[in-house]
C-alpha positions in Angstrom: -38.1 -46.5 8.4 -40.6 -47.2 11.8 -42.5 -50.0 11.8 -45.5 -50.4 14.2 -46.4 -53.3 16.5 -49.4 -55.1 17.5 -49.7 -58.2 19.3 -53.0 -60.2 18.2 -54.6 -62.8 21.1 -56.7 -65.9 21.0 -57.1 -68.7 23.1 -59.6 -71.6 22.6 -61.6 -72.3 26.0 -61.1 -76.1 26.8 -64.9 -76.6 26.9 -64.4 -75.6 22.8 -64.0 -78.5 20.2 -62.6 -75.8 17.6 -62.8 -78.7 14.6 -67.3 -78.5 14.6 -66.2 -74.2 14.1 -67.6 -73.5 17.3 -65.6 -71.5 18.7 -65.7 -67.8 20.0 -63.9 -65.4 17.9 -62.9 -63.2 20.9 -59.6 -62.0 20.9 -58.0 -59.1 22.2 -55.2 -56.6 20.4 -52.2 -55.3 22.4 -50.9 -52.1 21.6 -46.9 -50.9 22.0 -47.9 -48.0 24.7 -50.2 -50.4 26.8 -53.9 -50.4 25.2 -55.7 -53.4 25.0 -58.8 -53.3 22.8 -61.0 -56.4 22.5 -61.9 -57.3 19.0 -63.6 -60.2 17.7 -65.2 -61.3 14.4 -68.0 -59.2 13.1 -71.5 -60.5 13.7 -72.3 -60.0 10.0 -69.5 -62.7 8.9 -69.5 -65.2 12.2 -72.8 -65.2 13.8 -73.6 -65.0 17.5 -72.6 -66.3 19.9 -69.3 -67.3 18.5 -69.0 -63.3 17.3 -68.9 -60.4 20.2 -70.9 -57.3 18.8 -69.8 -55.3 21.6 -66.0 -55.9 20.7 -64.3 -54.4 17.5 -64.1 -56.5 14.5 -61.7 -55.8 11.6 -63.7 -54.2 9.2 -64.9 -51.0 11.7 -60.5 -50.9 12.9 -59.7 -50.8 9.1 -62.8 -48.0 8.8 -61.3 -46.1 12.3 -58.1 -46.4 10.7 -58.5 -44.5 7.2 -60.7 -42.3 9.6 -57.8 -41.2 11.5 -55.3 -40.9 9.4 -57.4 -38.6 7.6 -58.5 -36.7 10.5 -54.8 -36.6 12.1 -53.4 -35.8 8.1 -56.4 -32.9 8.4 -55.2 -31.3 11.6 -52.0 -31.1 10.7 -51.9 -29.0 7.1 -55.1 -27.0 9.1 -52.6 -25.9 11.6 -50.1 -25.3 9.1 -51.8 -23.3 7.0 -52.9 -20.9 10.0 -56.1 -22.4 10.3 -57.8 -23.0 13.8 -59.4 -26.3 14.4 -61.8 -26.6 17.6 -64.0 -29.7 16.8 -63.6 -32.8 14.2 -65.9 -35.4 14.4 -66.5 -38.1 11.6 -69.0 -40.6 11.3 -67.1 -42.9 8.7 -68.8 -45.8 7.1 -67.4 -48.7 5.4 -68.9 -50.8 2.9 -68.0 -54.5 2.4 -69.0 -56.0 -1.1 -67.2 -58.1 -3.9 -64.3 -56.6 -5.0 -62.9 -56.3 -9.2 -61.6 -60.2 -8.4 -65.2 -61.4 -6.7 -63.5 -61.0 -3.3 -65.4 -59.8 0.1 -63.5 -56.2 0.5 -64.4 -52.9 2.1 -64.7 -51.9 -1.1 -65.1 -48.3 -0.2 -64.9 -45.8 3.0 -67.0 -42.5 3.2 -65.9 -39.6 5.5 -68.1 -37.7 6.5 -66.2 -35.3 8.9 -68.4 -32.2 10.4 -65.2 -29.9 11.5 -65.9 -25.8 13.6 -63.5 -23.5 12.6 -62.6 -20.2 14.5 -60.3 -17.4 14.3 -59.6 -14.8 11.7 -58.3 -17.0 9.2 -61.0 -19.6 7.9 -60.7 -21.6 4.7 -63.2 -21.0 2.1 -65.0 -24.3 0.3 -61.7 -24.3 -2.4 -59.6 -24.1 0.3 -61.6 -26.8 2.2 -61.4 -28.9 -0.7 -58.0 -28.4 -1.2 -57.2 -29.4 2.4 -59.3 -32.8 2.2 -57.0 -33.6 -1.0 -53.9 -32.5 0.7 -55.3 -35.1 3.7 -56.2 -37.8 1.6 -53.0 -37.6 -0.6 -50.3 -37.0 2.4 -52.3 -40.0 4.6 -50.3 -42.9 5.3 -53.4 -45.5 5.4 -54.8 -44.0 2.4 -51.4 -44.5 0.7 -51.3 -48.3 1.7 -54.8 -49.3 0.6 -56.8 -50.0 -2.5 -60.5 -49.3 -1.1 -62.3 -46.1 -2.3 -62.2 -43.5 -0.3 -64.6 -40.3 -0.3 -64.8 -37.2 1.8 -68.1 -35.7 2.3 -68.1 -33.6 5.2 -69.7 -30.4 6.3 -67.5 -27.3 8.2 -68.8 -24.2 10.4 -67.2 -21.3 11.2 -67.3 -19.6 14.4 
């Protein structure tokens, strides 16, 4: 069994009564191999200034997340199936709404990966589709979630 580590931030600045909720939501994530990523609330649930637009929130690193997985899930049966990957980029979306119990939830992620394959052995739109599947079934983050998740993704061949 691995488990995986994060360390999670805040401080309140003394000029900050905290009990009025006027606070800034700035925080900062500390990874295991030495990234620090600044993350705050998103602007859409705490508004400015006590959010930080520029700073992740929650909701786009649970969206990056799926994204990855995917992606990294993708790569790997590509490879393994003699397939030759030179570019993957996605442009994931998340959509927060009320979930079955009434509940703000990203209530579903769409991929939308635009992957170049070249070589001599490219995968045809079954085999495409079979890959995606394979991705989405074998993907740890997938496996641990509840939210919808949909791939709709284009592919060239060079």
């Amino acid at each position: 069994m691995a488990t995986h580590d994060a360390e999670i931030r805040w401080r309140r600045a003394d000029d900050e009564a905290f009990t009025d909720r006027r606070y800034s939501r700035a925080h900062t994530w500390h990874f295991d191999g030495g990234a620090v990523v600044a993350a705050s609330s998103s602007p859409h649930a705490v508004p400015l200034p006590y959010s930080r637009p520029e700073h992740v929130d929650p909701e786009e690193a649970f969206v990056a997340a799926i994204a990855s997985c995917h992606m990294l899930t993708f790569l790997y049966l590509a490879a393994k199936a003699g397939h030759v990957v030179d570019a993957y980029d996605d442009h994931a979306v998340g959509t927060l709404a009320p979930n079955d119990d009434g509940r703000p939830a990203v209530v579903r992620v769409v991929l939308r990966p635009a992957i170049v394959f070249s070589g001599a052995s490219l995968p045809d739109e079954e085999g495409l589709a079979r890959l995606h599947h394979a991705s989405h079934e074998q993907c740890f983050i997938a496996n641990s979630v509840r939210t919808a998740i949909d791939v709709e993704g284009t592919w060239t061949c060079r």
